[in-house]
N, C-alpha and C positions, 0 to 999 in steps of 0.2 A: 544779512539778516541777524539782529542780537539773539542772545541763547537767550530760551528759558532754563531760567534755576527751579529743579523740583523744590518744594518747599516740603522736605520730610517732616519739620515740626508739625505745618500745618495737617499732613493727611494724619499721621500721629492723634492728631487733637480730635481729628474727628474718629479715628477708629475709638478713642477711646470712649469717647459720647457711645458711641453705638454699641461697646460691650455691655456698658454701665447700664444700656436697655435692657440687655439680655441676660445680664445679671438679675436683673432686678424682676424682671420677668419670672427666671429659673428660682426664684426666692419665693416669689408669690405662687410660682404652684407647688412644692414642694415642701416652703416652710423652713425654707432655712436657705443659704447663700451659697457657692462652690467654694472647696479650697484649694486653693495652690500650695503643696510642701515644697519647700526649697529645702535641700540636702548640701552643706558646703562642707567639704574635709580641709582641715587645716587653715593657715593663715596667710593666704597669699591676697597681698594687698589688692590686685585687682578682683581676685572670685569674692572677695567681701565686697567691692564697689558694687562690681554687675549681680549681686544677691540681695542687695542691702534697695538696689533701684528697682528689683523684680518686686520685693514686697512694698515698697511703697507704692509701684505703680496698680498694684494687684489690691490694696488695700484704697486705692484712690475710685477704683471704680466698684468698690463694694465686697470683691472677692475675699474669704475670709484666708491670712495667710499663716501657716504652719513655718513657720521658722526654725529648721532642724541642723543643730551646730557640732562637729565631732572633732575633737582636738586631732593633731597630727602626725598623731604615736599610734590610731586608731587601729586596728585591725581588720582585714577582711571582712571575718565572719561578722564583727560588731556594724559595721555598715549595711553587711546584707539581712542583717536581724533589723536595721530598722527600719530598711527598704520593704522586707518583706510585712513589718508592722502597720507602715502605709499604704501597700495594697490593701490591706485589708481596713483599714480604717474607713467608714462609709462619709465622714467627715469630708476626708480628702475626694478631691475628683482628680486633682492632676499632679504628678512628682517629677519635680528638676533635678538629677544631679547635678551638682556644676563640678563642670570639667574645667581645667585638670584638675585629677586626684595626685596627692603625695605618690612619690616611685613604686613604695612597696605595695600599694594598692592596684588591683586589676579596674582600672575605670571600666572599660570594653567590659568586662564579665560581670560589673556590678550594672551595669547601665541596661543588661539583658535580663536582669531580675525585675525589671519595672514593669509593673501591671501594662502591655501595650495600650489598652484601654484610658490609663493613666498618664501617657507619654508622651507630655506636652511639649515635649524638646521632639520628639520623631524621630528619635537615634536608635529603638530596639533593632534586632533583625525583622521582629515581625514588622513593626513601623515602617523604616528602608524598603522591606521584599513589595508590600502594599502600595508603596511610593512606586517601585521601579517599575508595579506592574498596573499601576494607573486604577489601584482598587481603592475604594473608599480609607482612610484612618488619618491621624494624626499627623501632621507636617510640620517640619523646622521653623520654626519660626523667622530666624534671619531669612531665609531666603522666600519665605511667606511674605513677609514686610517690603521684597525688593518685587516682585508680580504685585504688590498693592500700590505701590509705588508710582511702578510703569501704568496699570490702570487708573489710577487715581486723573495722570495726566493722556490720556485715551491714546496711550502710544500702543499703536496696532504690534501684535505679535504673530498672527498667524499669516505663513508664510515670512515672518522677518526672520533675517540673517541676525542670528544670535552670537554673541563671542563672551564665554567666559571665562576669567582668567586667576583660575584657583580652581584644586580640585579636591579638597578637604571636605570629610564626612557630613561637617556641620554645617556648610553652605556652597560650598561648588557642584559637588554632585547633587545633592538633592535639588539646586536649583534649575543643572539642567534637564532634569525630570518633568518639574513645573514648568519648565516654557517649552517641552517638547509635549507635555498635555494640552498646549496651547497652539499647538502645529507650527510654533517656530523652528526654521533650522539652525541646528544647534554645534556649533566648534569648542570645545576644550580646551585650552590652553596651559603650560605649568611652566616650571624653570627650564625644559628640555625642549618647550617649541624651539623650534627654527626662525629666525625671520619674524620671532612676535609682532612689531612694530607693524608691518605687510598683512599680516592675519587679523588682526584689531582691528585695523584701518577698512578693512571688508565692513565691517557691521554695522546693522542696524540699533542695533542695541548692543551697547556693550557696558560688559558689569566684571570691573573688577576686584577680588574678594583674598586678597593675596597682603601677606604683611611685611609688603616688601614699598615703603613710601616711595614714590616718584619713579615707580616701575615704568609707565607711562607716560608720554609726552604729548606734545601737540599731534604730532607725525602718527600717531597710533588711533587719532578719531576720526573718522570719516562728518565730513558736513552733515549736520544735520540727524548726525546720529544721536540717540539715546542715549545719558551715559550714567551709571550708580557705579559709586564706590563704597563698597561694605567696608567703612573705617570710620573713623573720628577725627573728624574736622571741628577745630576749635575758629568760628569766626569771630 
């Protein structure tokens, strides 16, 4: 039987028709449009990619976006003074830090000053605790986009044998959260499974979120299984 290929662009294209609704919705009663603050410390070529793509896609579907720049000599306190300025800003609705921050910055303690309310990335404690405890708030985005995914193409989760292989704050663990909200059983995997290749090959779904290219082989997919890879694929 040939594989299907999920076609990320295409669900992509449609989520964004449907926020640019609900944009647009949130403007007509309100009187005004949400914003996104993006916060980028320093000069690292890719946190400028992935910030530079956050407001145009945010500015594509109407979202007004806050563009906040701090050289890389910056200071603690000058960060959490402008984080704290954005909580308060009634303008903004939702603040990004992009991680990573420069060494002498505490990202983790700057990342816990964000209005949870506000925390469109899903990294506070309060964000996380809500998540692990299956209560209402704000979720990671990557691993939001990899359950829209799977839905998109009506691959059943409840009751599926889940594998996922990466367990970093920003998409392994919060994703096993979301497919255990969804009654899948769920395996973790890291650089210290045993016999990875045997454990993968179990699943119904497997998502690997690891930045380790060609961790992976044939031998590690089961027929017929599910498969996302949170990475960048140039075809």
């Amino acid at each position: 039987m040939a594989a299907t290929i999920i076609d990320g662009k295409a669900v992509a294209a449609r989520v964004r028709e449907d926020v640019a609704r609900e944009v647009a919705a949130f403007e007509a009663e309100l009187g005004h449009p949400p914003g996104l603050a993006t916060v980028l410390v320093g000069d690292d070529p890719a946190s400028e990619v992935y910030v530079s793509n956050k407001q145009r896609a945010s500015q594509e579907v109407g979202i007004r976006a806050f563009d906040q720049r701090l050289a890389a000599d910056v200071t603690q306190e000058e960060v959490a003074a402008m984080l704290r300025a954005l909580n308060d800003d009634e303008a903004v609705s939702w603040i990004l830090l992009q991680l990573p921050v420069p060494e002498h910055v505490d990202g983790d303690a700057l990342t816990a000053l964000i209005d949870p309310g506000k925390d469109v990335d899903g990294l506070t404690p309060q964000s996380a605790g809500a998540l692990a405890q299956g209560r209402p708030g704000l979720r990671p985005c990557t691993p939001s986009g990899v359950i829209e995914l799977l839905d998109a193409y009506d691959i059943p989760l409840e009751g599926a044998e889940a594998v996922v292989v990466g367990r970093s704050l920003l998409v392994g663990r919060p994703l096993v959260f979301l497919l255990l909200e969804r009654n899948a059983t769920v395996t973790v995997c890291h650089s210290r499974t045993r016999n990875l290749p045997d454990v993968c090959a179990r699943a119904d779904v497997l998502v690997a979120a690891v930045g380790s290219p060609r961790l992976l082989g044939a031998d590690a997919v089961k027929p017929g299984a599910a498969v996302i890879d949170v990475g960048v694929n140039r075809l």
